[in-house]
N, C-alpha and C positions, 0 to 999 in steps of 0.2 A: 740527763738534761743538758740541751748545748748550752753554748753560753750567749746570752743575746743580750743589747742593749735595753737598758729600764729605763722608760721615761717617767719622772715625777713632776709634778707641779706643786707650789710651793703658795699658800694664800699668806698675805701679809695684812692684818687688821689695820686699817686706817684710823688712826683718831684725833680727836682735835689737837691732842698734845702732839702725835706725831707732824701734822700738819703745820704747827707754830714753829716745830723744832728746825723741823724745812725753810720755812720762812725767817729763823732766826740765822741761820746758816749764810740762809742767800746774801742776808743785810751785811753780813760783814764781808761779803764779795767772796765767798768759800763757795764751792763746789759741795756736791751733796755726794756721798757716799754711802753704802751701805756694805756691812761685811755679814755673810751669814752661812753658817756653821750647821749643817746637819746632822741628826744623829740615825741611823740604820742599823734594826735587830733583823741579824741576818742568822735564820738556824737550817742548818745543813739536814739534807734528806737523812734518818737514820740517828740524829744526836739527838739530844737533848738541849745542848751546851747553847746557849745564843751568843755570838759574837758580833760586839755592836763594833760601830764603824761610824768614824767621824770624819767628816770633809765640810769642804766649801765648797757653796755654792760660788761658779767662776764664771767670766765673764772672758768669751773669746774675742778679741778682737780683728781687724781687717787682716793685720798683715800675719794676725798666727799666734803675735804673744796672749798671755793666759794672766788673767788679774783676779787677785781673789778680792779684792775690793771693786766691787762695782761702782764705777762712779756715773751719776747724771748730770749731762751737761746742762746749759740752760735753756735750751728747745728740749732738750726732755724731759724737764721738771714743767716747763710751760704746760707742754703736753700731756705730763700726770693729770696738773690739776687740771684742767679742761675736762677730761678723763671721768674724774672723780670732781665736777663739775662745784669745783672748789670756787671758783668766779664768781658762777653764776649765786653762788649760796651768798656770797658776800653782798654782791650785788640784790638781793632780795634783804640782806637786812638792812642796807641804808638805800633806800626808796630815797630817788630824786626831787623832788617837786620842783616844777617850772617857776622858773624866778622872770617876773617879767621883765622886760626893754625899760629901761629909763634912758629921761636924756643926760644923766649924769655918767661925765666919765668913769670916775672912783667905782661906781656901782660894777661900769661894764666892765673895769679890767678885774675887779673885785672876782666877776662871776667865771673871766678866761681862767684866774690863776687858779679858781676852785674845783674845774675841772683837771686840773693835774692836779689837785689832791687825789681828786678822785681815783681817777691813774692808779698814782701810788700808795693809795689805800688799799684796791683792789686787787697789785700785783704783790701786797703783803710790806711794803715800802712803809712802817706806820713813822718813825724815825720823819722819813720825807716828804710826809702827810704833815704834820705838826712845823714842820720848819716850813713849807709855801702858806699855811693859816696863819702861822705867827708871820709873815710878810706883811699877808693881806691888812692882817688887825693893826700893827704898828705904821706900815708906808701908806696904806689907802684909807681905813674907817678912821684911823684915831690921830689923836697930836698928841703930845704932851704939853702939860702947862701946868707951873708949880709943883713939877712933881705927879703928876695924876694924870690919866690919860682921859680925854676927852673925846667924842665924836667930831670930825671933821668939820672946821665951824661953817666952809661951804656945803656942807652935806647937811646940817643941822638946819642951816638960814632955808635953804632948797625946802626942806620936809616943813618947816614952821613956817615960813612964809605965808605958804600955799594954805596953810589949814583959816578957817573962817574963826574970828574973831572969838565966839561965845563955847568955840573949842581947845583955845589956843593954852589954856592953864593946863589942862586934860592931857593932851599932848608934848606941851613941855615936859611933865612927870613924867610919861611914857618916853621920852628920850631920856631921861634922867636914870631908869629904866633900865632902857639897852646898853648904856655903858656902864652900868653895872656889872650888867652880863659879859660886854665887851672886856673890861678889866677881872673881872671871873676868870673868862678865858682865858686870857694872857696869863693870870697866876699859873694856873692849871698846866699849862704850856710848861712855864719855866721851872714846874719842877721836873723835868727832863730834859730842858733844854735852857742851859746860863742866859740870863737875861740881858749882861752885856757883853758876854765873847762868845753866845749864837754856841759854843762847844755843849758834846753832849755830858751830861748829866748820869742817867743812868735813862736803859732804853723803854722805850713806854710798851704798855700792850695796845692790842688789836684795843680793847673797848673804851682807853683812851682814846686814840687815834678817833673810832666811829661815834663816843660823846662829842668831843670838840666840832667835827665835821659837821654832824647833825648837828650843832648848836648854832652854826656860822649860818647852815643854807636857812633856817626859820628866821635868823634875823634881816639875812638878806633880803629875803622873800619879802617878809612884813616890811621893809621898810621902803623898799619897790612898790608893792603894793600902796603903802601911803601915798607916796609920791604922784602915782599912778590917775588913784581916788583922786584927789586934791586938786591935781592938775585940769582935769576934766571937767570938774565941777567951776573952776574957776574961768573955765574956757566958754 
């Protein structure tokens, strides 16, 4: 028998764990690598004997050198997950909903900054996700006062103003409510992220990260929408 080249292919099971481990990598600005070691039972025409055979699998590069550590840069980790339509799956589990136009600012830079959550929710960024919400919740929806965060008292007068008189009890609780939620949040936040030196904590998961996310666009949404109702009706 001559001697000829053996091509092998090599399947590597994707799993969610592998896929985090990727994304926990990226967050600390590391490169991804993979080392992988094969084993070959090779028995000779005529023996018995099987003589196995260990190698790496190696990675050639341009100019000729030979790496037994395969490293993926970051257009080609991008390009895995696209691949293995790793995006797209995130993006199917936190479903946008249209947050309408108000005429209040807070809302509209509220709803810019939430789209680079989104970003870096999506690109596995959960770390970067929770630091531009915790922005959003402390510089735009809330104040502090005595110690306790409150909603924006321009933001509040806006939404209560506008509502009709023999509603207006109803509605107060319902903001009473959201900042509940709103300070929820923020809890929930700072146990990854110190409350007043912004330093991380310990790092959060993906279903942190898409809780809190998901919790910001419902409130925003509803509170647009009040605004929304209200104004019209008064118009």
């Amino acid at each position: 028998m001559s001697n000829t080249d053996l091509e092998l292919e090599f399947e590597i099971p994707v799993t969610t764990k592998l896929l985090d481990s990727i994304n926990e990598i990226r967050r600390k600005g590391k490169f991804v690598a993979f080392s992988i070691i094969y084993q070959l039972d090779i028995a000779k025409p005529g023996f018995y004997a099987i003589s196995p055979i260990f190698e790496h699998v190696v990675r050639i590069l341009s100019d000729g050198e030979i790496k037994t550590a395969i490293v993926f840069y970051t257009d080609e980790i991008d390009d895995l997950m696209r691949r293995l339509k790793y995006a797209e799956y995130v993006r199917f589990e936190i479903p946008i909903p249209i947050i309408p136009e108000t005429p209040i600012d807070i809302i509209s830079k509220s709803v810019s900054e939430l789209k680079n959550a989104e970003e870096a929710l999506i690109k596995g960024n959960y770390l970067m996700t929770l630091n531009i919400i915790r922005n959003i919740l402390m510089n735009y929806l809330t104040e502090k006062k005595d110690r306790e965060r409150f909603l924006r008292r321009e933001l509040k007068e806006f939404v209560i103003n506008n509502i009709p008189e023999n509603l207006k009890n109803i509605y107060e609780n319902v903001v009473k409510g959201i900042e509940a939620v709103l300070r929820s949040n923020l809890q929930h936040i700072h146990k990854f992220i110190h409350e007043d030196t912004g330093k991380l904590i310990v790092a959060p998961l993906r279903e942190d990260a898409e809780y809190i996310y998901n919790m910001l666009i419902i409130i925003l949404r509803y509170i647009s929408q009040l605004i929304n109702i209200w104004s019209r009706k008064i118009l």
